[in-house]
C-alpha positions as CSV (number, residue, x, y, z in Angstrom):
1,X,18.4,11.7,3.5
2,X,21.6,10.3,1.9
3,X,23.1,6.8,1.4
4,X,26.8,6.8,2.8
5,X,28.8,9.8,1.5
6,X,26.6,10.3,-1.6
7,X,24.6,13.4,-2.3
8,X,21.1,13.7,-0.8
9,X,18.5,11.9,-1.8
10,X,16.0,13.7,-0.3
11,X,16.1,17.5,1.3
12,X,14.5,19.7,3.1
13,X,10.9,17.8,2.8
14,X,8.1,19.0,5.4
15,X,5.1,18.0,5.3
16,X,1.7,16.2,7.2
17,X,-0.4,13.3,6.7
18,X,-3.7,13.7,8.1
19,X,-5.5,10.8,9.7
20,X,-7.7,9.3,7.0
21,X,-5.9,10.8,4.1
22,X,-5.2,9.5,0.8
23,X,-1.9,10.7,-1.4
24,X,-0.5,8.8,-4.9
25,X,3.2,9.6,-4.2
26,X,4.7,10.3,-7.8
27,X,8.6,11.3,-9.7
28,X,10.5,10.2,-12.4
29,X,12.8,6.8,-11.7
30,X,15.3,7.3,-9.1
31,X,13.2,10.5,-7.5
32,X,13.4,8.3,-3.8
33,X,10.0,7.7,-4.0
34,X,10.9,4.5,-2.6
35,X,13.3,6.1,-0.1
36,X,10.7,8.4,1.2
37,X,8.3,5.1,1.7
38,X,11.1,3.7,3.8
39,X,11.5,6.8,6.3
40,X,7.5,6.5,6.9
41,X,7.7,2.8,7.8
42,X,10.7,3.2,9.8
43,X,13.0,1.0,7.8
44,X,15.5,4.1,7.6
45,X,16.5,7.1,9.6
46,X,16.8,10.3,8.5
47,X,20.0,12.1,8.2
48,X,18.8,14.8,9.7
49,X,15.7,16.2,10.5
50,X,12.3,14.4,12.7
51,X,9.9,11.8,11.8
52,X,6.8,11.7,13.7
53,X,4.5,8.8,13.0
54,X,1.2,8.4,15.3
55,X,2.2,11.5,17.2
56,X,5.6,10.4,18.4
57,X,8.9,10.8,17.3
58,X,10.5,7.9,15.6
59,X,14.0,8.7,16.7
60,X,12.9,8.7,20.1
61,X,11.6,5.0,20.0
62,X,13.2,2.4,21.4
63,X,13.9,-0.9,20.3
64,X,10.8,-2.7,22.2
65,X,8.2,0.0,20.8
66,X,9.3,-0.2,17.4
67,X,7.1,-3.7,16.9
68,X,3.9,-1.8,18.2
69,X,4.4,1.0,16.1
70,X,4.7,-0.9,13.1
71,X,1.9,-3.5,13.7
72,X,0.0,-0.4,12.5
73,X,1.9,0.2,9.4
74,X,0.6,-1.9,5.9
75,X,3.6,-2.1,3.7
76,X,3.2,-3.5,-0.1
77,X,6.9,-3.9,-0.9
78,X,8.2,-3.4,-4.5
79,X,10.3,-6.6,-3.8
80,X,6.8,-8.3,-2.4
81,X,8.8,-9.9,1.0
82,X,6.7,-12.7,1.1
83,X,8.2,-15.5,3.3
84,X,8.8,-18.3,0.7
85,X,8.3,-21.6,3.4
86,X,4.8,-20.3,4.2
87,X,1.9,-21.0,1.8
88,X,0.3,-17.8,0.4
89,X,-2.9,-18.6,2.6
90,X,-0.1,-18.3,5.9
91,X,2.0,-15.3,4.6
92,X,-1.6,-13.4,4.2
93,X,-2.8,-14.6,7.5
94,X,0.2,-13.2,9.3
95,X,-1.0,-10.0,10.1
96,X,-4.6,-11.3,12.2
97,X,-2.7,-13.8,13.8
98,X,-0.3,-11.4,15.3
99,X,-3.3,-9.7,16.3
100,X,-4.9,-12.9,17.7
101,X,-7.9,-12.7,15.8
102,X,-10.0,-16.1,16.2
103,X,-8.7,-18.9,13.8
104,X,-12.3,-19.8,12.3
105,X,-12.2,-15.7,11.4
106,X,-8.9,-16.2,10.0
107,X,-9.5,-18.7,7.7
108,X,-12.7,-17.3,6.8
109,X,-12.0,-13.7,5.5
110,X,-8.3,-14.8,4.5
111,X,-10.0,-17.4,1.8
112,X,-12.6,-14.6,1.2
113,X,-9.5,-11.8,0.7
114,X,-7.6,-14.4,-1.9
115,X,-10.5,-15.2,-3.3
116,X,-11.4,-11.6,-4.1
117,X,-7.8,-10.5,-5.9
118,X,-8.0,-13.7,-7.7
119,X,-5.7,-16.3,-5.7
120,X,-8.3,-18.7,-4.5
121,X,-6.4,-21.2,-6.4
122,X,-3.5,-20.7,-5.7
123,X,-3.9,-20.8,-1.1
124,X,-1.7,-23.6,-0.2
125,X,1.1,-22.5,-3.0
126,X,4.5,-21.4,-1.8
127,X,5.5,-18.4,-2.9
128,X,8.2,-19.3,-5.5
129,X,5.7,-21.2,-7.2
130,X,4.0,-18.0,-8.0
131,X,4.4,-15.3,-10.6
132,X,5.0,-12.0,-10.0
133,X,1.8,-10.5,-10.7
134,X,0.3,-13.3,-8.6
135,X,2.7,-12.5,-5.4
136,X,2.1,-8.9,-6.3
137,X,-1.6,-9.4,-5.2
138,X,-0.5,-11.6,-2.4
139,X,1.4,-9.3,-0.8
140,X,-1.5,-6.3,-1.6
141,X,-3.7,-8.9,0.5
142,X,-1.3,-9.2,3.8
143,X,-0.9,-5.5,3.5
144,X,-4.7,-4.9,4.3
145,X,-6.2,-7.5,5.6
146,X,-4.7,-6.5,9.3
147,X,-6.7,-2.9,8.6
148,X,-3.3,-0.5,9.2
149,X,-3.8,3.1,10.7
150,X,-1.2,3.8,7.8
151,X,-1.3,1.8,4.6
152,X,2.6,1.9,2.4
153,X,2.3,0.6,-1.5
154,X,4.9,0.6,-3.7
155,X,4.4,0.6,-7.2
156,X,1.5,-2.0,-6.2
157,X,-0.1,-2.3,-9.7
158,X,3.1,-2.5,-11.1
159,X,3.1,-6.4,-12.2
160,X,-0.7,-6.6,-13.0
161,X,-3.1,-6.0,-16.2
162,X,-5.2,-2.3,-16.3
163,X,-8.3,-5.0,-15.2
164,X,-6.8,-6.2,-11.8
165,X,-4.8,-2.6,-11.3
166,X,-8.4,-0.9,-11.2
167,X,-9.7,-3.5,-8.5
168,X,-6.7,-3.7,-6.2
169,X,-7.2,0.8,-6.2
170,X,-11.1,0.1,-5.2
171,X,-9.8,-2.2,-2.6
172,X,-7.4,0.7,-1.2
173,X,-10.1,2.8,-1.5
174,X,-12.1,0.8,0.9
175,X,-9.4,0.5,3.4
176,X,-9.3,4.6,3.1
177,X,-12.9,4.9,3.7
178,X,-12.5,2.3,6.9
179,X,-10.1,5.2,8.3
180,X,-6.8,4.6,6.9
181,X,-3.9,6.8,5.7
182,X,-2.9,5.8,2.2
183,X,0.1,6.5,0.6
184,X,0.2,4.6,-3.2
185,X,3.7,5.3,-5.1
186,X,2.7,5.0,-9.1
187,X,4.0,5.3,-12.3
188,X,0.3,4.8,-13.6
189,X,-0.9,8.0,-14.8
190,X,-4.3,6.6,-15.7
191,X,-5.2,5.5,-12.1
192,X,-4.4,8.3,-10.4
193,X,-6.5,11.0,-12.8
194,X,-9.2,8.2,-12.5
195,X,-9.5,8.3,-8.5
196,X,-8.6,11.8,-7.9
197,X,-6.7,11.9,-4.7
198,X,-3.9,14.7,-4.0
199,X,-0.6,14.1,-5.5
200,X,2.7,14.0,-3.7
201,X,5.6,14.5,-6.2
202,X,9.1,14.2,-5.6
203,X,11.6,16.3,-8.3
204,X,15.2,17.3,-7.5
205,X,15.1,16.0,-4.0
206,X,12.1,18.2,-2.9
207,X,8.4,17.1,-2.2
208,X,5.1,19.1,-3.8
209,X,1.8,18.6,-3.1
210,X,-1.0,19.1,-5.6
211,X,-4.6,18.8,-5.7
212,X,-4.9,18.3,-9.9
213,X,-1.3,17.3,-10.8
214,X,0.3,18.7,-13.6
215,X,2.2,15.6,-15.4
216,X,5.5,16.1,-17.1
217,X,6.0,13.6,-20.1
218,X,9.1,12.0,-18.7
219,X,7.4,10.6,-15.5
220,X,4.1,8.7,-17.2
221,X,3.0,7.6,-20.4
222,X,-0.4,8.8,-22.0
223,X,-3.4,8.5,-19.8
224,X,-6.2,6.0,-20.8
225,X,-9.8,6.4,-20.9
226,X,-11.9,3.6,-19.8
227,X,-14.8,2.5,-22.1
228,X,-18.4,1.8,-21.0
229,X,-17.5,-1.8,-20.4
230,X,-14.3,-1.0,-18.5
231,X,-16.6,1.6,-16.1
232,X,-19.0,-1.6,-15.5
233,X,-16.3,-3.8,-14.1
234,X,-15.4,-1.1,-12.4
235,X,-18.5,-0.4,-10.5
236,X,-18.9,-4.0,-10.2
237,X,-15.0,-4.0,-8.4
238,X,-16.3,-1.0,-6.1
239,X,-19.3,-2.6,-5.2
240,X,-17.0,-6.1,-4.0
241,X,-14.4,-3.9,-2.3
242,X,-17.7,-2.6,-0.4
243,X,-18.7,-5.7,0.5
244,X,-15.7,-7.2,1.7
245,X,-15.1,-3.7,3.7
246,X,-17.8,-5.0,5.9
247,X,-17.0,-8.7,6.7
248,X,-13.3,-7.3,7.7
249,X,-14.4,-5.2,9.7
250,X,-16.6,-8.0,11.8
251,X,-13.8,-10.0,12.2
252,X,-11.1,-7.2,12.9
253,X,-13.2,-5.5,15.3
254,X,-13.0,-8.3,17.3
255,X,-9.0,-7.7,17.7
256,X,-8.7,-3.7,18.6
């Protein structure tokens, strides 16, 4: 992948997500981690080489299956994309409208979502009202509340405190166990020795995979190690994320 006449960004990467799989994508600054996010959901083509997403071949699509393909694709956006004359109640209900999912479900388990990442005050605000941490978990919510086959975050934790970072992974982590591919780019070293799932990392324009990742100093600052009171909200963020696993999937059941 290469912008214009530049060098490549990205080369000669191969490689397979399995259904139900969960990767932290990792690399210095300017590695294309966020490149690579935007070959998976389609928002660039390669410039050379195949993409196959859900068993098809992107480049093959055509412009009227692109919208179903993506309807099954969660993006968190670095940049958040949240559509600033819709409250945050309406940019997070997006996604189960498009899907049709009964209004009195909507409003329910969208209240219940904001609620959960700590919005439930701020529903009927408009976006530029917000601050960034605060439209960070907004857009975290629309992401997953639609239930993707194929969840995108970039740098998601990015804007938020260690407290709220550790509950937004427990609410991925649901979303994984539901059946979802996850793909989380991170800077945060901590989080991703704390959940354990393979690493994708992205040096010098190539792609490696590793099971126990092997972290050079100049992608992550010192890992952290959570005291006893930091592991209790953290079981107590698990056992929420659990809970709010199930009443999504009554109400998204209802639209598949």
């Amino acid at each position: 992948m290469r912008y214009g006449a530049g060098p490549e960004v990205l080369r000669n990467l191969s490689f397979e997500l399995k259904p139900g799989s969960f990767h932290f994508l990792t690399g210095a600054s300017g590695a294309g981690k966020s490149t690579l996010l935007k070959l998976m959901y389609l928002a660039h083509r390669p410039t050379r080489g195949v993409i196959t997403l859900f068993d098809r071949n992107a480049a093959a699509l055509d412009r009227d299956e692109l919208p179903e393909v993506r309807r099954r694709v969660g993006v968190v956006f670095q940049e958040f994309r949240l559509l600033d004359h819709l409250s945050t109640f309406d940019n997070v209900a997006l996604p189960l409208r498009v899907n049709h999912v009964e209004e009195t479900l909507v409003k329910r388990h969208v209240s219940e979502l904001l609620n959960w990442v700590g919005l439930e005050d701020q529903q009927n605000a408009a976006p530029p009202t917000l601050s960034g941490g605060q439209k960070q978990r907004a857009a975290i919510a629309r992401a997953v509340i639609g239930r993707p086959d194929l969840l995108l975050a970039d740098e998601p934790t990015g804007n938020v405190d260690d407290a709220i970072a550790v509950r937004l992974l427990y609410l991925f982590e649901e979303l994984h166990r539901m059946g979802a591919t996850v793909v989380i780019a991170t800077h945060n070293r901590s989080l991703v020795e704390r959940f354990g799932h393979p690493v994708m990392r992205l040096r010098d324009g190539g792609l490696t995979v590793e099971d126990r990742p092997d972290w050079p100093d100049s992608e992550t600052g010192p890992a952290a190690r959570p005291g006893t009171q930091q592991k209790a909200r953290q079981a107590d963020a698990g056992g929420q994320a659990r809970t709010f696993r199930r009443s999504i999937e009554d109400a998204l059941g209802q639209s598949r």
